[in-house]
N, C-alpha and C positions, 0 to 999 in steps of 0.2 A: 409659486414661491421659489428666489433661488436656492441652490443647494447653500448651503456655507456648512465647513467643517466646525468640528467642536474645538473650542479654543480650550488652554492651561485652564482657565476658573473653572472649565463646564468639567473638565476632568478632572481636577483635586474634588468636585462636588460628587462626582462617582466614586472618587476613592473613601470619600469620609460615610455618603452614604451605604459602601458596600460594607466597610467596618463597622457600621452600625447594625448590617442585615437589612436591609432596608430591600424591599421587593424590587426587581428592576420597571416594574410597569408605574412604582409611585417615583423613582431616581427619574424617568423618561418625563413623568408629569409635573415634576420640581423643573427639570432643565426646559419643559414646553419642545420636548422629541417626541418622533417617534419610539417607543420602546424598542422596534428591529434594527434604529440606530443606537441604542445605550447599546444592545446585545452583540452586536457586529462589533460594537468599540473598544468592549470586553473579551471576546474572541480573541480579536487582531492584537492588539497591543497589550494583552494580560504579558507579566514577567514570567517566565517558567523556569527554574532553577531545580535541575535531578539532587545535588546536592548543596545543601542540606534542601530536600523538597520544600519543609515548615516557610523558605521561605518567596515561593509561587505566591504570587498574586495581582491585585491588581494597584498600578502607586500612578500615580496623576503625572508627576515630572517625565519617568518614565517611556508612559504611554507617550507625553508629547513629543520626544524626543525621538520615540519610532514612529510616529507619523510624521514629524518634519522628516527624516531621513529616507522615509518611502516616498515621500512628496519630491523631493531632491531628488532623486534617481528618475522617478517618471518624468520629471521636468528637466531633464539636462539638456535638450536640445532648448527649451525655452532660455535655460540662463548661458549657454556657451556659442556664440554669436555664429563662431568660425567652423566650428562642429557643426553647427546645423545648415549654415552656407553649404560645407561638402558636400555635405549628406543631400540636402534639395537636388545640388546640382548634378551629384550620380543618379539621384533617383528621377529626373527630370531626361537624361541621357539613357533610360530604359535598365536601368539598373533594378534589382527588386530588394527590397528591406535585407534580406538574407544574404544576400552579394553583397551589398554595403557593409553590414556587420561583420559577413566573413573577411572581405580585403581587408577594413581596420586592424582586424586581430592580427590575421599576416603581414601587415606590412610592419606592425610593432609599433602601431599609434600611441603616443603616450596619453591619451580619451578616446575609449572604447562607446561603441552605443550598442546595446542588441537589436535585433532585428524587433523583440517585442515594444522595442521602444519607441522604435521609430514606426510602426505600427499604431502605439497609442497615440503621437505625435498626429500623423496624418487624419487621424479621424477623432481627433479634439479640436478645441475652437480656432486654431492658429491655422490646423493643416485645412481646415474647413473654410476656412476665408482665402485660403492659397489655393482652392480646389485641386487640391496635391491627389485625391483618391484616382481622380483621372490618368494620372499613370503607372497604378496599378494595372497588374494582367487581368486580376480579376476582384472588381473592383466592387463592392458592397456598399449599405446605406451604413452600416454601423461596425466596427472590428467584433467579430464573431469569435464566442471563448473558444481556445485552443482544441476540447473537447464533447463541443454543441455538436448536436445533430445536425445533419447536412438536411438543408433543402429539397426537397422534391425537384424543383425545377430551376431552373437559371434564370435572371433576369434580362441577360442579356444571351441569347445562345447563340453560338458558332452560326447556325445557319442563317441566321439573319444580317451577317456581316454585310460590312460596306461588299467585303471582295465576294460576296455572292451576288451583287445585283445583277439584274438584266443587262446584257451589253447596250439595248439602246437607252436604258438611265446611265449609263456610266460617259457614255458616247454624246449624251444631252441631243438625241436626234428626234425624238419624242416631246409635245406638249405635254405636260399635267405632271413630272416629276418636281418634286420640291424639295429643300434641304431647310430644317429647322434647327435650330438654335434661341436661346434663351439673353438676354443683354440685361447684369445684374448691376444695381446702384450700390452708391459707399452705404453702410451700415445706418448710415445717420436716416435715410429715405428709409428703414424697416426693410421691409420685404417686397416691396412695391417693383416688377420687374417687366421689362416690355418682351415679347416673342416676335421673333420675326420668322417669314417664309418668306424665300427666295425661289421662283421656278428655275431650273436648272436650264434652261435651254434660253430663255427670254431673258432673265434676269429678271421678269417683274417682280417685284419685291410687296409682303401685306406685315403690317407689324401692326400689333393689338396689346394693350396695357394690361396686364394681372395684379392683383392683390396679395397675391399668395402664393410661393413655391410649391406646393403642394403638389404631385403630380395626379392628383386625382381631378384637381382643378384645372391645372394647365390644360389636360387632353378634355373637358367639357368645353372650356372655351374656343381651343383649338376644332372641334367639330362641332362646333356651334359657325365657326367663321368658315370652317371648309365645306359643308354638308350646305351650300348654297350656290355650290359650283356644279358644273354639270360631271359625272363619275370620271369620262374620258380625261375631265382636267385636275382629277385630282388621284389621280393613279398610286402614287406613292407619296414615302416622305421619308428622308433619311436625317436621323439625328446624330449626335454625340451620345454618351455614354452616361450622361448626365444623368442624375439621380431624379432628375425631375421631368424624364422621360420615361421610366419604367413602366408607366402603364399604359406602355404606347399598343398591347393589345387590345385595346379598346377600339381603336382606329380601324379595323378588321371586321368586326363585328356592331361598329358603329352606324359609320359610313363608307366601308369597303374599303377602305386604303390602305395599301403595304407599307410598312414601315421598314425601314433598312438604318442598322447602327452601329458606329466605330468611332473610334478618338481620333483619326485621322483627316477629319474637315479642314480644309483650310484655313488658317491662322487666325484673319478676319474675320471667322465665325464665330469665336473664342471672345467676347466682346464682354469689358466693364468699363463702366460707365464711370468715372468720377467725380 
């Protein structure tokens, strides 16, 4: 089910119900929520006033009016056309969120963005369908809280870099290296996406239909179609950074294959279909 926020009604019903006393677990079963959403909703948007304290609490007009106004600040790159043009286009030029946010403040922008903003931008549905994460330095499935526990491991590590390969994949003097890539359709097709492998040296090209981004699915299919080649020709494979390559350790332990990965593939590989 999608998320949807609680609208004015559902909050004046919290406010009459919490002046009644009324438990929050029967207020969540009146509105058909969850109760961790009433609880959350009372948290975030309760009134708190030190003086006179008597009057803290929690008023429905209120509340809506600090969720529009936190809603409006997370989405200012959604409503401000020209602000969010800049901002793509530094951050497209290797710019990272934090140098954008810093330049605006210095230069004496009359619309500022913080770096968290343009953060939540890039890995919400808009930065998602712009595959904006891509030029991040270091780029995640999801924006990680400010104060999460770091990872054990990296998804993508340093030593697997495009700029670590072997000189003869880089050289294409060798059969069996291959360069993958993903080729994704308008939203209207779902999820439905083709992969292609390119050998590097021949240019023979194999491209196979998916059902599902998933990267757990890709890399089965992916060595379902490669594990019928003989090992010599199937040496390696270098991707993108693509989130739908992460579990390109499998490839290793699958069917022996190196995987090698960076954002730097040429243009042409970068492929949407519309």
């Amino acid at each position: 089910m999608a998320h949807t926020e609680l609208n004015l009604r559902e909050r004046r019903t919290i406010e009459d119900m919490r002046n009644a006393k009324v438990p929050v677990v029967r207020i969540a079963a009146e509105l058909g929520r969850h109760r961790s959403t009433v609880y959350r909703e009372i948290r975030r948007n309760a009134f708190t006033d030190d003086e006179p304290p008597y009057l803290s609490g929690y008023y429905g007009m209120t509340a809506q009016r600090s969720a529009e106004a936190r809603r409006a600040r997370r989405r200012k790159l959604v409503r401000l056309r020209d602000l969010r043009d800049a901002v793509i286009l530094q951050f497209k030029e290797g710019w990272s969120p934090e140098q954008i946010a810093g330049r605006l403040g210095s230069e004496g922008s009359p619309v500022r963005v913080s770096h968290e903003t343009i953060y939540t931008y890039v890995y919400g549905p808009d930065g998602r369908s712009g595959e904006l994460a891509r030029y991040l330095p270091s780029r995640r499935k999801k924006r990680r809280p400010r104060y999460a526990r770091r990872p054990r491991g990296q998804v993508f590590p340093p030593d697997r870099s495009i700029h670590q390969r072997p000189g003869q994949v880089t050289s294409r003097e060798t059969f069996g290296d291959w360069e993958g890539d993903l080729m994704i359709f308008e939203r209207a097709q779902g999820k439905m996406n083709v992969a292609s492998l390119v050998e590097r040296k021949t240019r023979f090209a194999v491209l196979f239909r998916n059902n599902g981004r998933s990267s757990t699915h890709i890399m089965r299919r992916l060595i379902d179609v490669m594990e019928l080649l003989p090992q010599p020709a199937r040496r390696s494979i270098t991707f993108d950074r693509g989130f739908e390559f992460r579990e390109w350790r499998k490839l290793k332990s699958g069917i022996g294959t190196d995987a090698w990965l960076g954002c730097d593939l040429p243009r042409d590989f970068y492929s949407t279909v519309d």
